[in-house]
N, C-alpha and C positions, 0 to 999 in steps of 0.2 A: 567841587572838583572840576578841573578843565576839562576840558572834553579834547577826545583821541584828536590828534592831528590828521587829517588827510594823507595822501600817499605821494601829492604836490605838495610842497611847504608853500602858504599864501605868502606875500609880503612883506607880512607883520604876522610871523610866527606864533599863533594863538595862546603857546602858554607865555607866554612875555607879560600879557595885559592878566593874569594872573599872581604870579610870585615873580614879577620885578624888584621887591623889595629884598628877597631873600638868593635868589636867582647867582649869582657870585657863592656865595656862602656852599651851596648844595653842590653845583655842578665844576668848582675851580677845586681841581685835585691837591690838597695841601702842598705847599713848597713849590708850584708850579707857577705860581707871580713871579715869584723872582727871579728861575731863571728864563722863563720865555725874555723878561724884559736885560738880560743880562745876555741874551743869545745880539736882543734885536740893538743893545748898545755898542756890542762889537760891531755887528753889518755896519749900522752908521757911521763908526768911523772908515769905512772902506768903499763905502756908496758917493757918489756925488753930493756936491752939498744942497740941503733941500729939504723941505717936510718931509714928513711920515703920516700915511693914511690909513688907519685900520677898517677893514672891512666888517661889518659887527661887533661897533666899538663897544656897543653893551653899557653896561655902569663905570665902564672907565678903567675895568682892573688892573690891565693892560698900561693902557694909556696914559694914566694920570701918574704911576712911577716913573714912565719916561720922559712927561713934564718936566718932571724935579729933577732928573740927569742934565733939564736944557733943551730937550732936542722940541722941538716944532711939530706937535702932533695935530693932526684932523681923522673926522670922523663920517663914518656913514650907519644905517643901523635902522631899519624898521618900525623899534618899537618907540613910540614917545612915551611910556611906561619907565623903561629901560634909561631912557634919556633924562628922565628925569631927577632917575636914581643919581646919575653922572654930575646934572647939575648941583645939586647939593653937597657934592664935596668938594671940598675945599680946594679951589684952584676948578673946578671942574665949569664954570662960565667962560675961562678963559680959551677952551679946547672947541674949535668951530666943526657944528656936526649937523651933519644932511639928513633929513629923516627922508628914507626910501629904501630900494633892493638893490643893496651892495654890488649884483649883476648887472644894472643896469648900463650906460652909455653914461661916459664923464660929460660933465655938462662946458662948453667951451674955455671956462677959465681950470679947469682940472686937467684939461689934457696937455699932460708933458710938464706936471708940475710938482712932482711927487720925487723924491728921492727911492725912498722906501713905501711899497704897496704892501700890508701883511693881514691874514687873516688865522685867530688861533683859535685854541681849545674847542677843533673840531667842528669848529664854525662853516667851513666849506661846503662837507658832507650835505649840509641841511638843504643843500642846493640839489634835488632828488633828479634831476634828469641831467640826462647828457649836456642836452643844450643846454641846460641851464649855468654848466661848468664849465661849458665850453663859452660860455658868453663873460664869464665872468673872468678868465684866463686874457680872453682880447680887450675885455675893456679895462682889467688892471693894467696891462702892456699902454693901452692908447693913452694911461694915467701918466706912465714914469716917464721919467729926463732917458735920454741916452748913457745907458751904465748902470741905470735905477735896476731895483730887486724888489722882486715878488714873492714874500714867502707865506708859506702856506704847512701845515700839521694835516695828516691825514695818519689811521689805522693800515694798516700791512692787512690786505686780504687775507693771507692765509696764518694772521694771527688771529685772526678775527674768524680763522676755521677752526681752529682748535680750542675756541672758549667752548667749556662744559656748561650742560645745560644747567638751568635753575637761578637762584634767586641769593644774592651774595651782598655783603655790605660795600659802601663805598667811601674811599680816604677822603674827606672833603677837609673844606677849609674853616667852617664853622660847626658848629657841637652840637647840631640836628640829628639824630638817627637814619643814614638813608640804604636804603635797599634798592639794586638794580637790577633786572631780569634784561639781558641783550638774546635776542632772537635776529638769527641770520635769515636772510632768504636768497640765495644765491640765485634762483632765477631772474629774479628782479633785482640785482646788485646790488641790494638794501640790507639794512638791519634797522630793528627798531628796537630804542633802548626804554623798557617801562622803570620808573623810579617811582618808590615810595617812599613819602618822607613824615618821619615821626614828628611834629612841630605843636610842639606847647599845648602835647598833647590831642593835638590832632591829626589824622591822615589825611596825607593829602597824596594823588595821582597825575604823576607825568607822563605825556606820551610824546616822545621826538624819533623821528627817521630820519634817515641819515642814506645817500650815495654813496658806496664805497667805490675807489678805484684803486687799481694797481699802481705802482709807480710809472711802469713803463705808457699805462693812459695817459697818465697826469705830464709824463713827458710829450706824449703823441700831440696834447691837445696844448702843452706850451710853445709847441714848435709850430702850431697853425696859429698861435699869437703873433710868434714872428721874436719867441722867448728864446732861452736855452739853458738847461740844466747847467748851474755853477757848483753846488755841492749840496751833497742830500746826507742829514745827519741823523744818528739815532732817538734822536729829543730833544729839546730845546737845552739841554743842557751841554749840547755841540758834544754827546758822545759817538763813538765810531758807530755806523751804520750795521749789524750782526746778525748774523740768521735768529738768534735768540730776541730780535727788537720787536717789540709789538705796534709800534707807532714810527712815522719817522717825520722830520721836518727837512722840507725842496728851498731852496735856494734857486730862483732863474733870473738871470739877467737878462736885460734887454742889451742887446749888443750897439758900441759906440759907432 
């Protein structure tokens, strides 16, 4: 069993070197591949022309669908666990990826080379402090062309206030049994989501925490990027944005 994560996510998020093998399967909500990758085919056609760089490109879930659309994808991501998973599919040598912390500073050939900077399925969050989102906010922006787009998924605060307590099943994408208990802590702007998952007959235990922010931080702290909110939807599947949404996906442009 992995052991609880810390209240800082280290660099290389400890259950990665764990269930990297299964890791997509548990935690990609069924039906959510295709359209996060059918949100981010629209944006590219309306972005400058340019790669696409995902921020915890993970096994590629994301990324290697929008290979096969054509478009120019790179990568950044932590775990060489995870990376590894990525290399072994097909087409997945071809997608060029950085192992480190997605927050960090582009390194000279990255800055101002990105059409599209995006980060999904909740991946942000994992970034537990302030500063931590707020560094990754400036150094996405120091990444993109003039016109480039940063998008990013995060939970609704106060969807995330009315989850009832306990222990409930989760839609995944592959035929594992999983169970997830989410526990708020509003003092510390956190939640921690524990999953168990039933696997070939065995349990096994996840422990990931997660930042939450409001929208209007997420704008506060786009706009000390030097960002600006372009359109914020109710899910990757580019529905209306509703008091009834539990999640939403930011759209910020870096202005020409």
């Amino acid at each position: 069993m992995p052991p609880a994560l810390p209240q800082d996510v280290p660099p290389e998020a400890a259950y990665a070197r764990h269930i990297a093998d299964r890791y997509d399967d548990w935690f990609a909500a069924a039906g959510a591949t295709d359209a996060t990758v059918g949100f981010l085919v629209s944006l590219a056609a309306e972005a400058p022309p340019g790669p696409l760089l995902e921020l915890g490109i993970g096994a590629g879930r994301v990324a290697l669908p929008l290979a096969r659309h054509g478009l120019a994808v790179h990568g950044v991501d932590s775990s060489p666990q995870l990376v590894a998973q990525l290399r072994a599919e097909p087409g997945g040598r071809d997608i060029p990826v950085t192992i480190g912390d997605f927050a960090a500073p582009p390194t000279a050939d990255e800055s101002g080379g990105y059409a599209i900077v995006y980060v999904a399925n909740g991946t942000f969050g994992e970034l537990t402090t302030q500063a931590g989102q707020l560094a990754c906010f400036a150094n996405a922006a120091r990444r993109l062309r003039p016109g480039g787009l940063f998008v990013l998924d995060a939970h609704l605060p106060e969807a995330l206030a009315t989850v009832p307590s306990g222990t409930r099943p989760v839609d995944t994408s592959g035929l594992d049994f999983v169970l997830r208990t989410r526990t708020v802590h509003p003092a510390q702007q956190r939640y921690v989501s524990d999953y168990v998952v039933l696997d070939d007959d065995r349990l096994r235990h996840v422990r990931i925490t997660f930042r939450y922010a409001s929208p209007g931080e997420l704008d506060l702290m786009a706009a000390a990027a030097g960002l600006r909110l372009r359109h914020r939807a109710g899910g990757w599947s580019g529905a209306r944005l509703k008091d009834t949404s539990s999640y939403h996906v930011s759209v910020y442009e870096r202005p020409v």
